[in-house]
C-alpha positions as CSV (number, residue, x, y, z in Angstrom):
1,X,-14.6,-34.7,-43.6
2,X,-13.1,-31.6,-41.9
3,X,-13.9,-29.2,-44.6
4,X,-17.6,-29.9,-44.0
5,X,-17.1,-29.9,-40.2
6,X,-15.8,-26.5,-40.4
7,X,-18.0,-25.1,-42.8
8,X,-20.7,-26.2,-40.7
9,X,-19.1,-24.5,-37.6
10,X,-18.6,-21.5,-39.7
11,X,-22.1,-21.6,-40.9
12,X,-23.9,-21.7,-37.2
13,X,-21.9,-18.5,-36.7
14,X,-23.1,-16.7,-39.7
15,X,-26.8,-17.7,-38.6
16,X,-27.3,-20.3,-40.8
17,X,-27.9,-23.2,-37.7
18,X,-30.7,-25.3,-40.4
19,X,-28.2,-25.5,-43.6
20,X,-25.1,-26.7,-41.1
21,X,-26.9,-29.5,-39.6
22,X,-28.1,-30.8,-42.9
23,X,-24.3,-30.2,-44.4
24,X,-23.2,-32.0,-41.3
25,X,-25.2,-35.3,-41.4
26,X,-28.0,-36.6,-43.9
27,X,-27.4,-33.4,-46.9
28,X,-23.2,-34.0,-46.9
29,X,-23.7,-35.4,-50.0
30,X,-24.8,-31.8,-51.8
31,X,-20.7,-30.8,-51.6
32,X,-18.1,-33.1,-53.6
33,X,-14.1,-32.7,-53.0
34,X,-12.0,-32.3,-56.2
35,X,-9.4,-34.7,-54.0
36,X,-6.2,-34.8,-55.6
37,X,-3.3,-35.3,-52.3
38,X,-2.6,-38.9,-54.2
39,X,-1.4,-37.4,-57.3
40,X,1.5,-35.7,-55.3
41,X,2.8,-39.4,-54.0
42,X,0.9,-42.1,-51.7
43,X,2.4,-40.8,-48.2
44,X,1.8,-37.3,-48.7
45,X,-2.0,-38.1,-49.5
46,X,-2.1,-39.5,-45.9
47,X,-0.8,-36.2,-44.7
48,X,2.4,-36.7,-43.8
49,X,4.5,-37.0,-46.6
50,X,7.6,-35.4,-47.0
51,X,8.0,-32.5,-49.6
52,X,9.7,-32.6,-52.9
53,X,11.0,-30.8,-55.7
54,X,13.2,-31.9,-58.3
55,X,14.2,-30.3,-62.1
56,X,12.0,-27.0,-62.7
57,X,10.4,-27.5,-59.9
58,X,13.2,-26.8,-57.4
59,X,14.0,-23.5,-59.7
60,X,10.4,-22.8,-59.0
61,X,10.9,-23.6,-55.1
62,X,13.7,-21.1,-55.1
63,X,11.7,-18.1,-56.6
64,X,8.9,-18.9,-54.4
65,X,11.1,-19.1,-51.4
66,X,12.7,-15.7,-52.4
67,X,9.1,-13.7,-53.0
68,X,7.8,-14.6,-50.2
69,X,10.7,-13.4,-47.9
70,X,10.4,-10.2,-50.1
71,X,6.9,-9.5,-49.7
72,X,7.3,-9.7,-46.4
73,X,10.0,-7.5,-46.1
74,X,8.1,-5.2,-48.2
75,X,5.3,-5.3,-45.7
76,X,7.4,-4.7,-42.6
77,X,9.3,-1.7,-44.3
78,X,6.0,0.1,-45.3
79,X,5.3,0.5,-41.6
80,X,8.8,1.5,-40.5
81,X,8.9,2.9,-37.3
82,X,12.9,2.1,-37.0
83,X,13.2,3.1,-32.8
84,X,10.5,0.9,-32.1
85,X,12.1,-2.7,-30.2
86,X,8.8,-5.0,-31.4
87,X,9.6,-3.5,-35.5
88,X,13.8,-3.7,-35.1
89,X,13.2,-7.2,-33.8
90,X,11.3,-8.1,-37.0
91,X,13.7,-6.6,-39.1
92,X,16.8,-9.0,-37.6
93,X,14.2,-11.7,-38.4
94,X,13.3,-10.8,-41.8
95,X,16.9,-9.6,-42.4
96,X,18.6,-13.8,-41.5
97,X,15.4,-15.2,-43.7
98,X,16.9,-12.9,-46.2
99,X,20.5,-14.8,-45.8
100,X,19.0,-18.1,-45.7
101,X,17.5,-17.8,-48.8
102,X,20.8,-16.0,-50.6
103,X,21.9,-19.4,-52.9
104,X,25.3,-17.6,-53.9
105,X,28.2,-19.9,-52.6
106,X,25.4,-22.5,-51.7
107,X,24.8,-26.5,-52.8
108,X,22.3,-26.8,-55.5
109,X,19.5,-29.7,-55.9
110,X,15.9,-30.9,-54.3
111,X,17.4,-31.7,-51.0
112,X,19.3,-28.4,-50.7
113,X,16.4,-26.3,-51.9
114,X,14.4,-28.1,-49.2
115,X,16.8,-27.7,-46.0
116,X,17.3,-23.8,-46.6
117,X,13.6,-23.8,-47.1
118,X,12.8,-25.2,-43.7
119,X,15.9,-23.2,-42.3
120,X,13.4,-19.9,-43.6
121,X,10.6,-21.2,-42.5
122,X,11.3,-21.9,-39.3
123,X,13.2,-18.9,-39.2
124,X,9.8,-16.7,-40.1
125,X,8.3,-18.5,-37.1
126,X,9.8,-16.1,-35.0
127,X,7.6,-13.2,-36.9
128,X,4.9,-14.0,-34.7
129,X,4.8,-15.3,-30.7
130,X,4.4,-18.7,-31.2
131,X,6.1,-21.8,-29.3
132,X,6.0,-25.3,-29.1
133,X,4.3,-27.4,-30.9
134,X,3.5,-24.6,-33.8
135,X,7.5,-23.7,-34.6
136,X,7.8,-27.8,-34.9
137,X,4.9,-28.5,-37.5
138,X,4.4,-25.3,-39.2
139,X,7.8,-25.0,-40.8
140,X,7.2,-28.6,-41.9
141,X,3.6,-27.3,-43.3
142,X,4.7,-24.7,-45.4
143,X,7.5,-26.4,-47.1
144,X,4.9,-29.2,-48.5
145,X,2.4,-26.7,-49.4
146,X,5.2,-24.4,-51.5
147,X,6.5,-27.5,-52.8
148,X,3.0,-28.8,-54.3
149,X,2.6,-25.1,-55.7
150,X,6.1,-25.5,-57.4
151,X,5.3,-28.9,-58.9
152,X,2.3,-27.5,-60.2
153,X,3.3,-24.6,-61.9
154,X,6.0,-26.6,-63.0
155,X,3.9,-28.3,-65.8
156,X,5.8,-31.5,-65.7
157,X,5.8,-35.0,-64.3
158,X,3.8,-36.8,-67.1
159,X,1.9,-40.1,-66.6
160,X,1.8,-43.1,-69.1
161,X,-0.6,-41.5,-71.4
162,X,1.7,-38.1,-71.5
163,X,-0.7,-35.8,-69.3
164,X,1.1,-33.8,-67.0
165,X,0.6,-33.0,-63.1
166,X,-1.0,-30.2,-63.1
167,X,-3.3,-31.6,-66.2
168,X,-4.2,-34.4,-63.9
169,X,-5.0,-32.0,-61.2
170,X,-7.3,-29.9,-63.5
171,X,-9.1,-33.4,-65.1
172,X,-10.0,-34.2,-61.2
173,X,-11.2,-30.9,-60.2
174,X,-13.9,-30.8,-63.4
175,X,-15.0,-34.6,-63.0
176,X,-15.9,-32.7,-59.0
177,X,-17.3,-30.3,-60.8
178,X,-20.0,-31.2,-63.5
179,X,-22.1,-29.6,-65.7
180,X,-24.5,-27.8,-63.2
181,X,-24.3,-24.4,-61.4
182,X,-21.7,-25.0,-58.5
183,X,-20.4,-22.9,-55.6
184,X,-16.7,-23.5,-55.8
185,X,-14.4,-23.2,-52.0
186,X,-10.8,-23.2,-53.6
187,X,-7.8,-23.3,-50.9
188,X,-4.2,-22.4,-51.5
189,X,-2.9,-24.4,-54.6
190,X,-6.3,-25.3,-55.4
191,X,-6.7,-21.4,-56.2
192,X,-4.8,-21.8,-58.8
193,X,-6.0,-25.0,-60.1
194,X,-9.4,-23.3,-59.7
195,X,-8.7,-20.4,-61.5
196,X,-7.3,-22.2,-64.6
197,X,-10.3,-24.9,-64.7
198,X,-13.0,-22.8,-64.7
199,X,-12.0,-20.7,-67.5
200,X,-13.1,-24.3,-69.3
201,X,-16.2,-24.6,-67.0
202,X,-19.3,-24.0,-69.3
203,X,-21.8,-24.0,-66.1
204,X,-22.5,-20.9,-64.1
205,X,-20.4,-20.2,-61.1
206,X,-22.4,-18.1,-58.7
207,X,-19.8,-18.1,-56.6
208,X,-16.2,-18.5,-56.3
209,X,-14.2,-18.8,-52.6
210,X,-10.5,-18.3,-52.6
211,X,-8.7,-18.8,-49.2
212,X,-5.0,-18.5,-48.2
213,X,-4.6,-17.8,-52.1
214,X,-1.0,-17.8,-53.5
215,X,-2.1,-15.9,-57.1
216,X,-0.8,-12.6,-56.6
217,X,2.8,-14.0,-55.7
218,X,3.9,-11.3,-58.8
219,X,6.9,-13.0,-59.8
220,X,6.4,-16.6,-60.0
221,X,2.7,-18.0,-59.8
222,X,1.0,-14.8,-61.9
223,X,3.3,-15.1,-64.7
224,X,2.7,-18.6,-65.0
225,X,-0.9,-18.8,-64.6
226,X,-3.0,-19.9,-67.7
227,X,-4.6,-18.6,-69.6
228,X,-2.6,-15.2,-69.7
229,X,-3.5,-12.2,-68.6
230,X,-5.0,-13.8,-65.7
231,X,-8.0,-13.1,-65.2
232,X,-11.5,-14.0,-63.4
233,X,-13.2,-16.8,-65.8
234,X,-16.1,-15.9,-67.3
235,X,-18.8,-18.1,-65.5
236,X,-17.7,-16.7,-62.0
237,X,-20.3,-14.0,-61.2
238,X,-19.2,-13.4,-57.4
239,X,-15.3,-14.0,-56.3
240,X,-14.8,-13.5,-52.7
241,X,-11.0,-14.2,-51.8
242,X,-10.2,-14.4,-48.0
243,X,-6.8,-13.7,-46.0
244,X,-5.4,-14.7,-42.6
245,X,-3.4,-11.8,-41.1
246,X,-0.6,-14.7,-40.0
247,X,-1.0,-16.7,-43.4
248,X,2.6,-15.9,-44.6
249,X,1.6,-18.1,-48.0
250,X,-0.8,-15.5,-48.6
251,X,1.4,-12.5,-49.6
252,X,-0.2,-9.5,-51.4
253,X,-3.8,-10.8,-50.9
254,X,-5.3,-8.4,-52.9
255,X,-6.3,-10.1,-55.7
256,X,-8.0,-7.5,-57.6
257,X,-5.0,-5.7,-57.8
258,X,-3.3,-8.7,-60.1
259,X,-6.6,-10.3,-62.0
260,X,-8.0,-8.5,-65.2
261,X,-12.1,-9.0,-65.0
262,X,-14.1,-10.7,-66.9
263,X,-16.5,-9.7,-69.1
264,X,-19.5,-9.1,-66.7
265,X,-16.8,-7.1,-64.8
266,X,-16.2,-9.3,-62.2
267,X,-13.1,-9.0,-59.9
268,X,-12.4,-11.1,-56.6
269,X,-13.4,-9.0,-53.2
270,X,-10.7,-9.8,-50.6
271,X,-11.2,-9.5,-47.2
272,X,-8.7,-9.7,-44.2
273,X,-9.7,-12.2,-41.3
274,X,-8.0,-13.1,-38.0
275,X,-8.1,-16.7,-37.0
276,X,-6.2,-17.9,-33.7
277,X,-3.9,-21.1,-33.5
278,X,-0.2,-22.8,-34.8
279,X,-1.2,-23.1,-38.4
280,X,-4.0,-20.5,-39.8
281,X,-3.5,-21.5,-43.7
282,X,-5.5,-24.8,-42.7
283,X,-8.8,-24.4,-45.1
284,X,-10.4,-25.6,-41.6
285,X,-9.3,-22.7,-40.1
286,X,-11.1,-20.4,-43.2
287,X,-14.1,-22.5,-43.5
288,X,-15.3,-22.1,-39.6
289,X,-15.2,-17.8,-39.6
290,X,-18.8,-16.5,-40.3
291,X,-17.2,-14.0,-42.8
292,X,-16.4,-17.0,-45.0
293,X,-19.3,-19.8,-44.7
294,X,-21.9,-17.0,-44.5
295,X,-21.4,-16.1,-48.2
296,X,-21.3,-19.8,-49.0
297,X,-24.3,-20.6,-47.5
298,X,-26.6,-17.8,-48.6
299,X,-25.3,-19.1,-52.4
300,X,-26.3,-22.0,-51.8
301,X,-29.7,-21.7,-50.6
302,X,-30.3,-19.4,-53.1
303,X,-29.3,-21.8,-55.9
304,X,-31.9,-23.8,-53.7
305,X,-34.7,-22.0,-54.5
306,X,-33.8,-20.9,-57.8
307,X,-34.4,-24.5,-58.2
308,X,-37.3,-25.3,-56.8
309,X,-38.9,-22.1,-58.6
């Protein structure tokens, strides 16, 4: 599994050599995967499907599409320094991804919605100094991983027995998660489908992990986030959320600006880290930094011994 591999990695890094070979070979089994890729449609769960979007959903799309170009406007504008060629250059970027996501005069529908979506994404690409093989996939990347997060939050798309999407999501994420004290790693979407399950979770949480997390996107994921206000659930004792400098899905990181907390007063700690290659919202890419896997792994061998006392 490469979430293991690279939590493993990350662990070795953060000192922790012992607990990464166990995680890596004969102890794999203490983690379990809340795997849910299948419920989105049977190509996509091999990982290369192609991204949909259809009814609310697309409205969703849209919204999404048009926060995320404005946060990152907002960023770039906050550090104006308007003679300087590297920030004019972004602001031409920024300024076309702004046009490209304009619908006035435009074709509505799924398909639509998902051509000016790559058009953005691939124009964002240009934020950074990548080439090749990264301006090919990662516009492809993104598009899927909005498009889940719109389907989602959609609340739609019910099965035989009338349960919806997203319900499905949550039912797979408890059966992963049981009745016992658990460290829970959420990534992208599954930050929000982790958020809303574990305000049902009756087991302690002694830690929560949050990576690459969508949840303070103000104007479309918060306000549909359940329960509302949103807020850390009450079993979480410790939430550490990370962020990617490059992850562009990851606008206004700071979590603890947009979640109430509970009643213990627990509020997520985000932390800024700096990964190197064509896609850096890969949970891979998360797990393996020392900052991340360290906390893990110090939870878990505390739960460990907590046990064994």
């Amino acid at each position: 599994m490469t979430w293991t591999r690279s939590l493993a990695d990350g662990m070795r890094a953060a000192g922790h050599a012992a607990l990464a070979e166990r995680l890596a070979t004969a102890d794999a089994g203490c983690c379990s995967f809340a795997y849910y890729a299948d419920l989105f449609s049977p190509s996509e769960a091999q990982g290369g499907g192609e991204a949909r979007a259809e009814g609310d959903a697309s409205e969703i799309f849209e919204d999404l599409l048009v926060e995320l170009v404005g946060a990152l406007t907002s960023e770039h504008s906050a550090s104006k320094v308007p003679h300087d060629r590297a920030w004019q250059h972004r602001e031409r970027i920024l300024a076309h991804a702004r046009s490209e996501v304009d619908t006035s005069g435009q074709s509505q529908g799924s398909l639509s919605v998902l051509r000016r979506a790559l058009n953005v994404a691939t124009t964002l690409m240009a934020l950074k100094p990548w080439g090749g093989v990264a301006r090919w996939a990662t516009p492809k990347l993104m598009v899927r991983d909005l498009a889940q997060v719109s389907r989602y939050l959609a609340r739609g798309e019910k099965d035989a027995s009338g349960l919806t999407l997203d319900g499905r999501i949550r039912q797979r994420v408890h059966e992963a998660l049981g009745d016992a004290p658990v460290v829970v790693v959420a990534h992208s979407l599954g930050t929000v489908v982790a958020l809303e399950a574990l305000h049902d979770q009756r087991a302690v949480i002694p830690l929560l992990v949050t990576l690459g997390s969508p949840l303070s996107m103000r104007t479309v994921v918060r306000p549909r986030l359940f329960p509302q206000p949103p807020r850390t659930p009450e079993r979480v004792e410790r939430w550490l959320n990370f962020w990617d400098r490059d992850d562009i899905i990851a606008v206004r990181p700071l979590l603890e600006r947009d979640v109430l907390p509970n009643a213990s007063g627990v509020l997520p700690r985000s932390s800024r880290i700096d990964s190197d290659g064509i896609w850096v919202h890969s949970a891979g890419k998360y797990l393996a930094q020392a900052a991340v896997a360290g906390p893990v792994a110090e939870a878990l061998l505390s739960a460990e011994h907590r046990s064994a006392s």
